[in-house]
Structures are given as structure tokens and as C-alpha cells.
N, C-alpha and C positions, 0 to 999 in steps of 0.2 A: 427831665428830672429836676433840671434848675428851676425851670415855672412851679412844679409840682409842689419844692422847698419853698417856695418867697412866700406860694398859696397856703400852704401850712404854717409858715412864720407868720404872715397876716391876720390869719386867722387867732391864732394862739396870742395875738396879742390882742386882739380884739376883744376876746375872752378874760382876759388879766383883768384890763379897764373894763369893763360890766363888771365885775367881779369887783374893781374897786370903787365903781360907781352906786352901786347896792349896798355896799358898808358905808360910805359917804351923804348916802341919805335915808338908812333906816338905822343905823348904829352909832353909838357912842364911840370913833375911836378909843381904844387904849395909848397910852403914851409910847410902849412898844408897837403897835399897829402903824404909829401916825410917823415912827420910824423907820419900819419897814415900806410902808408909802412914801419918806423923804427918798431913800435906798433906789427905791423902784423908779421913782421919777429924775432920779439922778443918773441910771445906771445906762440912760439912752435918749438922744436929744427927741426920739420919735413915742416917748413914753406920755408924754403933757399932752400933746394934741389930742393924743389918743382918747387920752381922759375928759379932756374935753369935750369931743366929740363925744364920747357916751355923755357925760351929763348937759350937753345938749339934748340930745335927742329924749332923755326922759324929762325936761321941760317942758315938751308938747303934748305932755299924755296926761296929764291932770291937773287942773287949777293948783288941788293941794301939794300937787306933785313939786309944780312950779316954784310956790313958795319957799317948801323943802331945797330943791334946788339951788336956788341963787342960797340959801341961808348955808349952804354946804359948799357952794360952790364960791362962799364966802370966807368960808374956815379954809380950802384947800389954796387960797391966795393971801395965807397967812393971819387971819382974825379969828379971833377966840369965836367958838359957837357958841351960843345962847341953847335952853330946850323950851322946846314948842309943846304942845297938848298933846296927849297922849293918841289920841283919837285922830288927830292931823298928821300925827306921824305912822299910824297904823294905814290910813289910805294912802298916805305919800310910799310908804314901803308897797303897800302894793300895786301902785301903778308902778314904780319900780321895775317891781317882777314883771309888771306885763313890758315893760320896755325893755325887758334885757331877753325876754321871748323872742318880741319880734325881731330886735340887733342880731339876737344869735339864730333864728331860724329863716330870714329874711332867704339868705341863698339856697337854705335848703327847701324851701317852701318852691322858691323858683328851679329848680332841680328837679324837684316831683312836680309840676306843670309840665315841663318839657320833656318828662319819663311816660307822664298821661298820655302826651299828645303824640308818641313814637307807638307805645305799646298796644299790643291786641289782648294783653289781658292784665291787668294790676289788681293787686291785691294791698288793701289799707291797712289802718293801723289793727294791731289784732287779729286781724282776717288771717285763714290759709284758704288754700283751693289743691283740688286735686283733679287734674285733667287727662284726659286721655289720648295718647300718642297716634301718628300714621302708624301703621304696620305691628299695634300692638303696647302695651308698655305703656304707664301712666307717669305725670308730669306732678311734686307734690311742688307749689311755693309758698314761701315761708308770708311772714306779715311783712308788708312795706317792700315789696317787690315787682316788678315790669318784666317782662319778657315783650318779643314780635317774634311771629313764627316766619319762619324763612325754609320753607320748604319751594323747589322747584323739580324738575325732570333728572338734575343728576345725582342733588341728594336731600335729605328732609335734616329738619333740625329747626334749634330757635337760636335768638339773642338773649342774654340773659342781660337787661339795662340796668339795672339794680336790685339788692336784696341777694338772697339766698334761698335755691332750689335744689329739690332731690330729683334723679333720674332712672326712671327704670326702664331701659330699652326692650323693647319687643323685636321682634325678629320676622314679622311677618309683610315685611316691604323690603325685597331688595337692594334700596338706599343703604349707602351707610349714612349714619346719625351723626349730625355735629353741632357740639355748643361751642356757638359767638361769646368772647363776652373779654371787653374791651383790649380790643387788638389781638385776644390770643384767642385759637381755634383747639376748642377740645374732639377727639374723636371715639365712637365707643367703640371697645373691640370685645362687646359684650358682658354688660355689666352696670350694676346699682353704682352710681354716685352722685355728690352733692358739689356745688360750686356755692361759695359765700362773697359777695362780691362788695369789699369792704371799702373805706374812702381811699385809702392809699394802696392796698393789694386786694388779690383773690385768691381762695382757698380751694383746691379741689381735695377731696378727699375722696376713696375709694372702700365702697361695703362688700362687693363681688367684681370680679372680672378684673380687666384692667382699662385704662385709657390712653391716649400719646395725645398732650399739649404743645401746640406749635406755639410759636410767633418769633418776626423777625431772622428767619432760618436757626431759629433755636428749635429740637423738638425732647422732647421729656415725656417718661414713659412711668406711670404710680398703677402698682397691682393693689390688690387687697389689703385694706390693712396700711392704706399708706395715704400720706397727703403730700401737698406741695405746695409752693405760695410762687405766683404769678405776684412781679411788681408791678409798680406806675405805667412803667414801658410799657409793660406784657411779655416781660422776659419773664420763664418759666425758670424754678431753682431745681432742684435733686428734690428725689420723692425719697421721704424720714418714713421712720415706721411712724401709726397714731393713734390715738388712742381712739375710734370711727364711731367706738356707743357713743362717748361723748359730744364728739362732733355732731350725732344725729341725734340729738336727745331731743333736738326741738319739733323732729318729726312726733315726736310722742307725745309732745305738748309740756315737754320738761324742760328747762334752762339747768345746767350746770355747768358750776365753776368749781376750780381747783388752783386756788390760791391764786389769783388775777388781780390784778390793779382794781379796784372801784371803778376809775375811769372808764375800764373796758368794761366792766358790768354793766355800768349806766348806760354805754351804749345798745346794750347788748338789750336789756330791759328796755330801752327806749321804743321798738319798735312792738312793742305792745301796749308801750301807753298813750291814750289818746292825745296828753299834754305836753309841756316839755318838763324836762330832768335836767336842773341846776345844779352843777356842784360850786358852792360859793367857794372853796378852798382848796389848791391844788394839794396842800397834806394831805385834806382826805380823801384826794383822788388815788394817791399812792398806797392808801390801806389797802392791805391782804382781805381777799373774800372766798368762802371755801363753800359750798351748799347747792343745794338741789331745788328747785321753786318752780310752781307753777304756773307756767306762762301766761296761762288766763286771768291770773292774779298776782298785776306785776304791781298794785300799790303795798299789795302782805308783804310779797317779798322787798321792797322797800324800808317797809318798817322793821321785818327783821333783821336787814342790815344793819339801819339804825340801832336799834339794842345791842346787837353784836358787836357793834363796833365802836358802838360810845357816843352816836352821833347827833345831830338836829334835824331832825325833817318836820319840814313847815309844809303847810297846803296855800295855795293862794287862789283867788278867784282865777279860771281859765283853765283849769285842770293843771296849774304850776305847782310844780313841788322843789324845793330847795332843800340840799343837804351840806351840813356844816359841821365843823368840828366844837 
């Protein structure tokens, strides 16, 4: 659990600095801005490096980028900045963006390499599949998912390595059925459900039947109508009642939210857009979002977050989109 936290804390700081390295070389701080930046870099002896380290790394990604750079990375060691051309600073922003791509999807990019190289069947960005089960019963997976089938003589079943799957058990192999999927073992005891297999927990939910979740001599038991959330460990919680259309709306090719963070939106979108999803400000991560969208068309529903919410969406070469308040 403690690795789990430092790897979250690492990360989320990692995030800040991109976030403050993208305003540092495509915007004009404001005088409050450049205060909230003294704040931030005061508030932790590990905040400067940080920053450093990103506007390092966007030094290597474009001549004009570079120039930008040192002139920014000139103002943030106390010297008044100067502006540059207009045209110099629109490629500098976006080699920018492409640098805060790679900073932020570096491990995830090596995450799915070694998802590929485990799995007997993955599904990319946008993609579903619907496959068919031993003994009956079809397999749906969502976009950006891995499964390995692990079936042998005592019982059949898959892993589920990432993403989110639906299950529909068939009955016509006398195995019983179990999904793997990190440390905890689900079992069907006849019955449609979904497992969403997220960075910090997993989600089972249940459409028919019921199922019993093991791990670690924990075991928990969700009927119809119910979900549960599996942690870090793969310790299972109490199965709540849930709302289960909802949960499975993306079998239908809908995304729906009811009053969600942005944050979790953007993730949630993410795994239908080919590129990555910036949020340059964590304000506008905390916005309320309430709507129904088309998963096929997750740059519409982008923009109508944007209008809804007040906000800035940019596009940048690389299929990068950025939203700001």
C-alpha cells in the first residue's frame, strides 16, 4: 500500500511540474500565477527539481522549444522575461505539449508493451471485441484492455491485465468459471458481470446472478444489482447496491456521467482517444460533469465539456488536446 502511495505521490507531482512547465513556456504568467508558482516551489524542498527536470526534458524536443526554454527558464531564476515572436512561441508551445505527452505517458506507454506481451488478446484505443467463451457465454472487452486465457483440466477462466470487461457465463462445460485480475479471484455462480480494472482499484459489478470475490482469505459475495471495489492489495470491500445501466453503458457504446470530477471523465474518455488528454489545471479537474456521450466520438464530447463548463480546449499536433480554465 506504501509503494502504491509514494507511486501516486510521484506521479501527481510529476504532473504539477508539466503543468507548470507548459505555462512557463507558452504563457504570459500573471502576477498571481507567478505567485502561486513562488507558493508551490516554496511549499516542498522536492518541488524545483521537479520543475526542472521537466523543463529540461522539453529542451530536447525543439530548436524553437529550446530557445523558449532557457528564455523561461531564465524568468523562473528570477529575470524579467522578454516576448518573443509570435510564431516562435506557437511552435515552442507545441513541442511543449508534445513533451508533456511523452513525461506523462512514458510509463504508461511501457505498461501496455508489457500488457501486449502477457496477453492473448488486447484491444486498443477505441477498439471493442466480443469473444466467445468454453462451454458457452460470450467475453465483451472494453477499449485499452488485455486479458490471457487460463483455462486448464480443473477449471476455465481468463486474467483480466487491464481495462474493463463484461462476462457472460455459459454453462455448458462443467468447469467452474473464474476471473484473475490482480491478486483477487472472482468466481461465477451464474451470471452477467463486468470487472473495470482501474490504476488504484477494481470494480465488479453485477447485471444477473451473483459472484464471490476472494483475495488474501478475504472472500465477498455481490448479487444483482450490486458492485464492489477490490483495492491495491486485492482486498475486496461490501458489495453497495449500483446503479449497473450506468456501469454498463459503455457496453452500448455510451459513456455516462453523473456529476464526476473532470478528472475522472478525462480518464474515462481517454481510452477512446487515439491521443493524450491534458488537463493543464487542477481546478478544472475538480469541475462537476453530468452527460451522456458517444464513445465513438470522444473529441464532441470534449468540446461539449468545454462550452458546458467554461473551458479552453486547444488541439496540438499529435492528436494532443489540452483543457484549461
Amino acid at each position: 500500500m506504501m509503494h502504491a502511495r509514494r507511486k501516486a505521490d510521484a506521479e501527481a507531482l510529476r504532473d504539477v511540474a508539466a503543468e507548470w512547465a507548459i505555462r512557463i513556456d507558452v504563457n504570459d504568467l500573471t502576477d498571481a500565477d507567478n505567485a502561486r508558482l513562488d507558493a508551490w516551489l516554496a511549499e516542498n524542498p522536492a518541488h524545483a527539481p521537479a520543475l526542472q527536470r521537466a523543463l529540461l526534458l522539453w529542451s530536447d524536443l525543439d530548436a524553437a522549444a529550446t530557445v523558449a526554454v532557457r528564455r523561461r527558464r531564465t524568468q523562473f531564476r528570477g529575470m524579467k522575461r522578454g516576448h518573443g515572436p509570435r510564431r516562435r512561441r506557437a511552435w515552442a508551445a507545441a513541442a511543449i505539449v508534445v513533451g508533456i505527452f511523452v513525461l506523462a505517458s512514458g510509463v504508461v506507454m511501457r505498461d501496455e508493451i508489457g500488457y501486449r506481451l502477457r496477453a492473448d488478446v488486447y484491444t486498443g484505443t477505441g477498439e471493442s471485441r466480443i469473444l466467445p467463451l468454453a462451454g458457452g457465454g460470450t467475453l465483451k472487452l472494453d477499449a485499452r484492455t488485455a486479458i490471457a486465457y487460463r483455462d486448464d483440466a480443473g477449471h476455465r477462466g481468463i486474467e483480466l491485465l487491464t481495462g474493463r470487461a463484461q462476462i457472460e457465463v455459459g454453462h455448458g462445460d462443467p468447469r467452474p468459471f473464474h476471473l484473475l485480475v490482480r491478486g483477487a479471484e472472482i468466481v461465477d455462480t451464474g451470471t452477467i458481470f463486468q470487472v473495470d480494472a482501474r490504476d488504484e482499484e477494481t470494480e465488479v459489478s453485477v447485471s444477473q446472478g451473483g459472484v464471490s470475490v476472494s483475495a488474501a482469505g478475504h472472500t465477498m459475495i455481490a448479487g444483482a444489482g450490486e458492485s464492489l471495489l477490490v483495492d491495491a492489495d486485492g482486498i475486496p470491500g461490501h458489495a453497495t447496491t449500483a446503479d449497473v445501466y450506468t456501469l454498463t453503458a459503455w457496453t452500448r457504446g455510451r459513456l455516462v456521467f453523473e456529476d464526476l470530477p473532470l478528472s475522472d471523465v478525462v480518464a474515462e474518455i481517454q481510452r477512446y482517444y487515439p491521443g493524450r488528454i491534458v488537463l493543464l489545471d487542477a481546478r478544472a479537474g475538480e469541475r462537476r460533469v453530468s452527460g451522456v456521450f458517444d464513445a465513438a466520438r470522444p473529441l464532441d464530447a470534449l468540446h461539449i465539456i468545454e462550452r458546458n463548463l467554461g473551458l479552453r480546449l486547444k488541439q496540438w499536433p499529435g492528436d494532443i488536446v489540452t483543457l484549461d480554465v
